[in-house]
N, C-alpha and C positions, 0 to 999 in steps of 0.2 A: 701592326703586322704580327701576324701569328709566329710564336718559337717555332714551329713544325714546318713552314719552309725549310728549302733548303737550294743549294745549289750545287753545281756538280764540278768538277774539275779533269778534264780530261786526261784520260791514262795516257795519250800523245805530250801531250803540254810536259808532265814531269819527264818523263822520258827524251823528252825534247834537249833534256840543259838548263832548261831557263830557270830554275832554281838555283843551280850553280853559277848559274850569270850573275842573275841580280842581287845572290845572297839572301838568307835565312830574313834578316829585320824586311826588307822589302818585301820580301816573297809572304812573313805574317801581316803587314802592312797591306797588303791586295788582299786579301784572307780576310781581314777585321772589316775593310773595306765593302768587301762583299756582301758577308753578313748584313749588311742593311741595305740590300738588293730588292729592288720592288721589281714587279711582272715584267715591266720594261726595259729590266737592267740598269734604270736609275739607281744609284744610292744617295742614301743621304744624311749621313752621319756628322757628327761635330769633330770638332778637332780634340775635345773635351771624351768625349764619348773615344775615339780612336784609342786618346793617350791611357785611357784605363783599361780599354780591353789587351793593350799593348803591356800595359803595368810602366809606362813612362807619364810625365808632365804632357801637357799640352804644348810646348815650345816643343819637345824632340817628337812628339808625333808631325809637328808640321813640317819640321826639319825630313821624318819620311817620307812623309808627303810629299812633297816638293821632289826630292830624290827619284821619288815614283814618277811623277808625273813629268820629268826629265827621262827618266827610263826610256830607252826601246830596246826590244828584242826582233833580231833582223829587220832594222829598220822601222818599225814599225811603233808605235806609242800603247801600251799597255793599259793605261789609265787617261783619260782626259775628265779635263773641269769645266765647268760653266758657273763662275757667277750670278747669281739670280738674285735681283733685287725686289722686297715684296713691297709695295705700298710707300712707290717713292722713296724709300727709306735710301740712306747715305751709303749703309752697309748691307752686302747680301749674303747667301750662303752659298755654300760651293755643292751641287752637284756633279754625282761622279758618274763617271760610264767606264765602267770595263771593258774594254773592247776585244774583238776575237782574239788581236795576240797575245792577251792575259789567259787566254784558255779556260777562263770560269763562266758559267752560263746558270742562269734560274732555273730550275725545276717545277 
């Protein structure tokens, strides 16, 4: 994936509150998140990768994680996961989807 994507965040969304809602660690946490936003608004990042664009360990990025994905603003789920196991394998990896009421969208 190219550095020169990028994705946008709508001037409604901040304006909205919802940074004051969920607080600054969340609010960078959907942020870091994003960053590895494919066309489809898949991401797909490590819990590894999170904790250091965070500047935390891998345990308290999932500890965000978690907290996000618990998250809703006005009802609604900000972040959702999916599971995805490749090649039978035991353990899979988490794709992420930002959804509308995270207010962040690809470019």
């Amino acid at each position: 994936m190219s550095d020169r994507i990028y994705y946008r965040t709508y001037v409604d969304t901040i304006k909205s509150g919802i940074i004051a809602d969920m607080g600054p660690e969340l609010w960078a946490t959907l942020n870091v998140i994003a960053a590895h936003m494919d066309a489809d608004g898949r991401c797909y990042p490590s819990q590894a990768a999170i904790g250091r664009l965070l500047g935390v360990n891998r345990q308290t990025a999932n500890k965000y994680v978690q907290r996000l994905l618990a998250y809703r603003w006005r009802g609604s789920p900000v972040l959702v996961a999916e599971n995805v196991r490749e090649g039978g394998g035991r353990f899979g990896k988490n794709v992420y989807t930002i959804t509308e009421a995270g207010g962040l969208a690809i470019f």
